[in-house]
The first five atom37 places (N, CA, C, CB, O) and aatype in JSON, in Angstrom:
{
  "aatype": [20, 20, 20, 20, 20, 20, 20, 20, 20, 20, 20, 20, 20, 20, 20, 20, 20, 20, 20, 20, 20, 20, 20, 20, 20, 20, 20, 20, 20, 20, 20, 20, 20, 20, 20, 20, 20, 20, 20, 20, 20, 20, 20, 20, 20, 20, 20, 20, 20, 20, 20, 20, 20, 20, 20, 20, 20, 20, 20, 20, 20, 20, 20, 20, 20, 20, 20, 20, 20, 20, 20, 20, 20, 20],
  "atom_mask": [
    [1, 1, 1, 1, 1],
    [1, 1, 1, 1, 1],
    [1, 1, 1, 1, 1],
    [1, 1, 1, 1, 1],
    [1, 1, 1, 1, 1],
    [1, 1, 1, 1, 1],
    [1, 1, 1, 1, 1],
    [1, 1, 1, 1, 1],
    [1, 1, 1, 1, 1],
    [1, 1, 1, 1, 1],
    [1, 1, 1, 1, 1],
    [1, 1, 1, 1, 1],
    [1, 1, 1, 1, 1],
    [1, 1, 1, 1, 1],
    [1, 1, 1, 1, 1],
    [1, 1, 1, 1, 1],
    [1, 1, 1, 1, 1],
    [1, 1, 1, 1, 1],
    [1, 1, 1, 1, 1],
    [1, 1, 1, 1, 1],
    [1, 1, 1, 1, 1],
    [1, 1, 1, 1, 1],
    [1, 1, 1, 1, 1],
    [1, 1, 1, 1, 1],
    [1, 1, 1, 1, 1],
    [1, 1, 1, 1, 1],
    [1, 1, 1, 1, 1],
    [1, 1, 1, 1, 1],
    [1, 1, 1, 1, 1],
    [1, 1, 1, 1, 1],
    [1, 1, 1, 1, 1],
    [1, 1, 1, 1, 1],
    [1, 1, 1, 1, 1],
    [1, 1, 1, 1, 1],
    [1, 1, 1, 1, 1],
    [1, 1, 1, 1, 1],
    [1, 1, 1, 1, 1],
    [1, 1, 1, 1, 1],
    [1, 1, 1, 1, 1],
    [1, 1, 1, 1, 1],
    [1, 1, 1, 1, 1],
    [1, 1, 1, 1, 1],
    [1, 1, 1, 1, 1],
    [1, 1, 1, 1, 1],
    [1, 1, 1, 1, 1],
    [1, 1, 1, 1, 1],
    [1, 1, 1, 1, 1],
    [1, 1, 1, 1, 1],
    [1, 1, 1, 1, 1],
    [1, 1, 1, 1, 1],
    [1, 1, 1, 1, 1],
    [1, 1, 1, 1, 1],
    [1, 1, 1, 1, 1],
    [1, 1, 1, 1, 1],
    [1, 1, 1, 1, 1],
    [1, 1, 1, 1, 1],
    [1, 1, 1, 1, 1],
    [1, 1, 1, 1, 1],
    [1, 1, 1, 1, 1],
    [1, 1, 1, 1, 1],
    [1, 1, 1, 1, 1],
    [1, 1, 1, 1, 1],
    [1, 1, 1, 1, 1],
    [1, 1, 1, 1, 1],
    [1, 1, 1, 1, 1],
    [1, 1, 1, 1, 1],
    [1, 1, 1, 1, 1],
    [1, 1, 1, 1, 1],
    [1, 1, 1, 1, 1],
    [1, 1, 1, 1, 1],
    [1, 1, 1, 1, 1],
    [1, 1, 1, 1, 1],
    [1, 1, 1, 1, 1],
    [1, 1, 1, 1, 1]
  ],
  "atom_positions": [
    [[-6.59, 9.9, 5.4], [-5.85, 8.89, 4.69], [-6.68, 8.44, 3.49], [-5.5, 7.69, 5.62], [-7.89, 8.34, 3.67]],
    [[-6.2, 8.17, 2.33], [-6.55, 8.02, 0.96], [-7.16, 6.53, 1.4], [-5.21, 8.16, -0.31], [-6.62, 5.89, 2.31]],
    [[-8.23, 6.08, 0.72], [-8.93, 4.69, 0.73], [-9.04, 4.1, -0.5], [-10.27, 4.72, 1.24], [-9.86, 4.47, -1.34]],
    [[-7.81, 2.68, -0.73], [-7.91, 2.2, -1.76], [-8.84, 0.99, -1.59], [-6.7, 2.0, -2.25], [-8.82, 0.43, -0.5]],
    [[-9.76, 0.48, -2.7], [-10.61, -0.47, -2.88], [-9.97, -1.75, -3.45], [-11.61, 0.02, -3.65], [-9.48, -1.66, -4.57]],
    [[-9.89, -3.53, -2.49], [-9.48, -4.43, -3.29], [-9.99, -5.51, -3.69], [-8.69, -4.7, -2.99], [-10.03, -6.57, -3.06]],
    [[-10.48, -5.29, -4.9], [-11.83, -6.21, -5.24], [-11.15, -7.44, -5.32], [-12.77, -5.87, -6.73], [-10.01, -7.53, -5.8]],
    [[-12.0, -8.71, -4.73], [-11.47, -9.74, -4.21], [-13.11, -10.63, -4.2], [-10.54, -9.35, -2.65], [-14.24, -10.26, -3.9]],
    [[-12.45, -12.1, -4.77], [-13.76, -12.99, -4.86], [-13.67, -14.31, -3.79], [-13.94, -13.58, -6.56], [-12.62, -14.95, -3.74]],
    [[-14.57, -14.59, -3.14], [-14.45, -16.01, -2.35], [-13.76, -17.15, -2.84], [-15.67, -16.56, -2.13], [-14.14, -17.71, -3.87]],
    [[-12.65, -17.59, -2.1], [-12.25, -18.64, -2.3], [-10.72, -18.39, -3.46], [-13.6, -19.48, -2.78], [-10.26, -19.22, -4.24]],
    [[-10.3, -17.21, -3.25], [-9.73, -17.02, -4.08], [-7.95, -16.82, -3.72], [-10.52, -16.04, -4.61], [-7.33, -15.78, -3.49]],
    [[-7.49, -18.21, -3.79], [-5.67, -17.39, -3.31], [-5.15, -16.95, -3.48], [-4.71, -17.48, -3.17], [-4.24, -16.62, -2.72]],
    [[-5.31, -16.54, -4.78], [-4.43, -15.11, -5.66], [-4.87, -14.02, -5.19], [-4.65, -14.87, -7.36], [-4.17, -13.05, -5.48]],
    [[-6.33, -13.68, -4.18], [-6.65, -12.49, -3.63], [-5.75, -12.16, -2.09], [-8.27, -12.57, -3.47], [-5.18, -11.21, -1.56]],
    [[-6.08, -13.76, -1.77], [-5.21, -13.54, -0.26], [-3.62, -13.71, -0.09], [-5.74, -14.63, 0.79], [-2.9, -13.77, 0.9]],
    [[-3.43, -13.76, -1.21], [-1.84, -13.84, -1.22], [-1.58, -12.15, -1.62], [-1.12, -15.18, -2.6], [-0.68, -11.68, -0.92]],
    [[-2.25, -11.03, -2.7], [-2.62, -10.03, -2.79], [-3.14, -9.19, -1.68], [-3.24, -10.19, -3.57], [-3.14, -7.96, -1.78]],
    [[-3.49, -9.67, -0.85], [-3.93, -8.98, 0.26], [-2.3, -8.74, 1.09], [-5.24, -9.99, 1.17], [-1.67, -7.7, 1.31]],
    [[-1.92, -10.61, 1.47], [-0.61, -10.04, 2.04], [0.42, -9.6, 1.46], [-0.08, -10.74, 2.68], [1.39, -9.17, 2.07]],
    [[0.32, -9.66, 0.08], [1.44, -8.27, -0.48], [1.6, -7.28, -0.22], [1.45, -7.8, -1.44], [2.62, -6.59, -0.17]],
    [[0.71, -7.12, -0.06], [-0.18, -5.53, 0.3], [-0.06, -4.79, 1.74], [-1.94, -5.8, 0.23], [-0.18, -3.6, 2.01]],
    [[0.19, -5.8, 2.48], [-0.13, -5.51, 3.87], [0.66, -3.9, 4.03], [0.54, -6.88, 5.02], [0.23, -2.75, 4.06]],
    [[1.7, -4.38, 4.08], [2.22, -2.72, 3.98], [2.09, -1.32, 4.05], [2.43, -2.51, 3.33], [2.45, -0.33, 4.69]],
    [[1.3, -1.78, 2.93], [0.33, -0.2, 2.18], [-0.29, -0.3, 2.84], [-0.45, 0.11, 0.77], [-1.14, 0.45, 2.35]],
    [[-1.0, -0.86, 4.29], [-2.08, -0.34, 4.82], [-1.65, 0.65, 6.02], [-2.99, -1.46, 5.22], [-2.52, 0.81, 6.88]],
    [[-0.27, 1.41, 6.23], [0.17, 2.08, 6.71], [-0.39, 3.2, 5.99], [1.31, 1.84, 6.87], [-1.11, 4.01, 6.58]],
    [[0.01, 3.36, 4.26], [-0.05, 4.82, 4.1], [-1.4, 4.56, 3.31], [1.35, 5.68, 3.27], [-1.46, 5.32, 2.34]],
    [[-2.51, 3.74, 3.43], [-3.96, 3.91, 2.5], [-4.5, 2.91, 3.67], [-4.07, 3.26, 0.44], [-4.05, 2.06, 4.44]],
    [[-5.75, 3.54, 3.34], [-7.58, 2.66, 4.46], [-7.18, 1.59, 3.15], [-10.22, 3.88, 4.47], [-7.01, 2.22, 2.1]],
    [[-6.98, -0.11, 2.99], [-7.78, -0.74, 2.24], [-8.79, -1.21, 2.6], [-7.36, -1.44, 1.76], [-8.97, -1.66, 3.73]],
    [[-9.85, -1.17, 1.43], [-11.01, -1.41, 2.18], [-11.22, -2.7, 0.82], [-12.3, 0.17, 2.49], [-11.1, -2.54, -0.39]],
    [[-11.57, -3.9, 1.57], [-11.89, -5.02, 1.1], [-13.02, -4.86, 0.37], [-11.98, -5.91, 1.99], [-13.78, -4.22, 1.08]],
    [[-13.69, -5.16, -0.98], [-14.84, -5.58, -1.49], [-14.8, -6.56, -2.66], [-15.5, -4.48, -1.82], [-14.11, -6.69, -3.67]],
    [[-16.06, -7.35, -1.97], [-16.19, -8.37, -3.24], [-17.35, -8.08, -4.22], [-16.43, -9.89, -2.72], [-18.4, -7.43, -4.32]],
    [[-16.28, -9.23, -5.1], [-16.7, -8.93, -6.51], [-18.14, -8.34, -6.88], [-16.58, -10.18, -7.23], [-18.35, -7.31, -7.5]],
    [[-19.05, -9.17, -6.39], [-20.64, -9.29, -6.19], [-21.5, -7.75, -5.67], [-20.87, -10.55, -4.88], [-22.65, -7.35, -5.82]],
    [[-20.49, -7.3, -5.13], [-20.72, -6.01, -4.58], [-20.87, -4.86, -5.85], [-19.44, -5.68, -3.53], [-20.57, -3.67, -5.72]],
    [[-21.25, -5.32, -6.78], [-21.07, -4.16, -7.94], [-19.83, -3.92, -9.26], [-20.93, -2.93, -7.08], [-19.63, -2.94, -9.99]],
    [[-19.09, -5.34, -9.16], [-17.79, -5.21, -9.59], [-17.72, -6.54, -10.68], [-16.69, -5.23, -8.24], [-16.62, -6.89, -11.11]],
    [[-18.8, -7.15, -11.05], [-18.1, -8.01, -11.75], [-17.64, -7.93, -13.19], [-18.72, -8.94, -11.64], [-17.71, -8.81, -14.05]],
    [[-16.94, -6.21, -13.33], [-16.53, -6.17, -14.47], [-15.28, -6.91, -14.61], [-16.48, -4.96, -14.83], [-14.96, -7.54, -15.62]],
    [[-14.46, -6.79, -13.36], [-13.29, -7.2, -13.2], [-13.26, -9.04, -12.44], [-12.63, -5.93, -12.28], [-12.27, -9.4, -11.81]],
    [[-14.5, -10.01, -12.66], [-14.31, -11.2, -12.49], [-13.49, -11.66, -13.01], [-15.04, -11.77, -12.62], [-13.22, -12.55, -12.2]],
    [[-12.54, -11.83, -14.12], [-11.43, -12.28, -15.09], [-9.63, -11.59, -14.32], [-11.95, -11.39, -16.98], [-8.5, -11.98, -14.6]],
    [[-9.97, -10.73, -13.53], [-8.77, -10.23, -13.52], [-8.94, -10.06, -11.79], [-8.52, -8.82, -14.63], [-8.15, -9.15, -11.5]],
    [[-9.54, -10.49, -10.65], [-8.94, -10.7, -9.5], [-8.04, -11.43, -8.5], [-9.45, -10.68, -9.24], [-8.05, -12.63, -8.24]],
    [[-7.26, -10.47, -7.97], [-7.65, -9.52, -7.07], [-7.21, -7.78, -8.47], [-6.43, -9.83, -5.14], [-6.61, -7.69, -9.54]],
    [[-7.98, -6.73, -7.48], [-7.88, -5.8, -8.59], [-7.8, -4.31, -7.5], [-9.42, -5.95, -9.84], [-8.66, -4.05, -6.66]],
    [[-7.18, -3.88, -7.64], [-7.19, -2.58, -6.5], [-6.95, -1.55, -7.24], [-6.08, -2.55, -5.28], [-6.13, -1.28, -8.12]],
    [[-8.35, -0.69, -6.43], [-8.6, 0.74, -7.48], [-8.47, 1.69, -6.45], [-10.25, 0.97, -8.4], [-8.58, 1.5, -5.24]],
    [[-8.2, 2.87, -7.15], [-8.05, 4.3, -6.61], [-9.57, 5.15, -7.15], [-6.42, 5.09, -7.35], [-9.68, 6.04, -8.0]],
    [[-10.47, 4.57, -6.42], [-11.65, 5.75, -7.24], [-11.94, 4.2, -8.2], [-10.76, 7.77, -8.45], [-11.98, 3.01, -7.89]],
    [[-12.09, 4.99, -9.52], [-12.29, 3.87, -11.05], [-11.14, 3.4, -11.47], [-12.88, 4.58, -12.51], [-11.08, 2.44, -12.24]],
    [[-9.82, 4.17, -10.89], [-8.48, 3.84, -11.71], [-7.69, 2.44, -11.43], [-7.43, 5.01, -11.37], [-7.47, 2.18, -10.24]],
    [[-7.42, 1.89, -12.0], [-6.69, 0.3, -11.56], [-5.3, 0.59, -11.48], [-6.87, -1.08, -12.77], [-4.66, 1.2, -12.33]],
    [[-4.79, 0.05, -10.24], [-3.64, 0.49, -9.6], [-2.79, -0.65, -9.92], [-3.79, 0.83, -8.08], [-1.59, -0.42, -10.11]],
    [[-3.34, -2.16, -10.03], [-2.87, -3.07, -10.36], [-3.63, -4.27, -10.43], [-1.99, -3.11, -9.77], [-4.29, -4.15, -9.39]],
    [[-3.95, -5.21, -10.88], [-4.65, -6.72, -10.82], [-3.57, -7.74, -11.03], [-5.83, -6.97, -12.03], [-2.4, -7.61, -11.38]],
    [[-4.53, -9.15, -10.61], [-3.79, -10.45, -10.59], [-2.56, -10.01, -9.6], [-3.28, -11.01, -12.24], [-2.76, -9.16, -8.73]],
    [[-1.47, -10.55, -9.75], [-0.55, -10.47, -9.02], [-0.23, -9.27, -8.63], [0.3, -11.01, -9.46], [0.34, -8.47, -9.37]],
    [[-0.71, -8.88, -6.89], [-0.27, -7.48, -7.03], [1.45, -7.41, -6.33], [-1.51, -6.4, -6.11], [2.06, -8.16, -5.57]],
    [[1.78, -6.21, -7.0], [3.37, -5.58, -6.75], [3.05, -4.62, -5.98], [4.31, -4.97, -8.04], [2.02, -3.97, -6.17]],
    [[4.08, -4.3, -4.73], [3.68, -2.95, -4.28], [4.41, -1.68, -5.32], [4.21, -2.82, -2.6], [3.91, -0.59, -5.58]],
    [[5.68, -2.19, -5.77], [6.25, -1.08, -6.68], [5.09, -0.7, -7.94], [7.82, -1.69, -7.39], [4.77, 0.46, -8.18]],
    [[4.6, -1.73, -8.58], [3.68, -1.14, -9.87], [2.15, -0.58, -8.93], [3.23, -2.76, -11.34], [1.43, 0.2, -9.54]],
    [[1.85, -0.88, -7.89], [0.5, 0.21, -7.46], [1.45, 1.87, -6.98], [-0.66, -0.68, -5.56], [0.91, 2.84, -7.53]],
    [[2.45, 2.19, -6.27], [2.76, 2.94, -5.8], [3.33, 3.75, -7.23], [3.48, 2.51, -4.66], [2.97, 4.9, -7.49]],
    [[4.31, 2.92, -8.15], [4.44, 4.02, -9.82], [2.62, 4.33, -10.44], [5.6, 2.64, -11.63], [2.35, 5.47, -10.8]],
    [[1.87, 3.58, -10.48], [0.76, 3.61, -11.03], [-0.35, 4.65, -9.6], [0.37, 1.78, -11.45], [-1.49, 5.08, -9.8]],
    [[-0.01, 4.72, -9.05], [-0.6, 5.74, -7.93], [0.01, 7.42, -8.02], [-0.1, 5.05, -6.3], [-0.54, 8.5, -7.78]],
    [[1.19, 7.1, -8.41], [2.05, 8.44, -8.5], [2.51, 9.19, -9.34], [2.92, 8.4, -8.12], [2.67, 10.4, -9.23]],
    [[2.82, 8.34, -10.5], [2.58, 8.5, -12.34], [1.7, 8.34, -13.0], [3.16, 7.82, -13.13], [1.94, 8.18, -14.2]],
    [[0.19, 8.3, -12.52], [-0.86, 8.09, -13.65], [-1.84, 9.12, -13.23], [-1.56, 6.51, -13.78], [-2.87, 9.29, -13.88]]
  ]
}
């Protein structure tokens, strides 16, 4: 199963509201939680942020329709 990454910062409700958008997709992808601090604070301005590899699948408010077109068309 493909493992998407969702960079996510403490204290943050736009991540955990992003998380349960998400829930879903954790049928057909591993998400694997990481924070920001972990090597990522390029994207401090724009979390929550979920990547495929380096590729951004979507930030801030995530959609499951724009990660799954942006997973499948890019």
């Amino acid at each position: 199963m493909k493992t998407l990454n969702l960079i996510v910062t403490e204290n943050c409700e736009l991540c955990e509201k992003g998380l349960a958008s998400i829930s879903l997709l954790e049928k057909f992808f591993n998400i694997n939680i990481v924070n920001l601090e972990d090597g990522y604070q390029e994207y401090l301005l724009r979390v929550p942020v979920l990547l495929d590899g380096t590729k951004v699948l979507d930030e801030g408010i995530l959609s499951k329709r724009t990660i799954l077109k942006n997973y499948l068309f890019s």
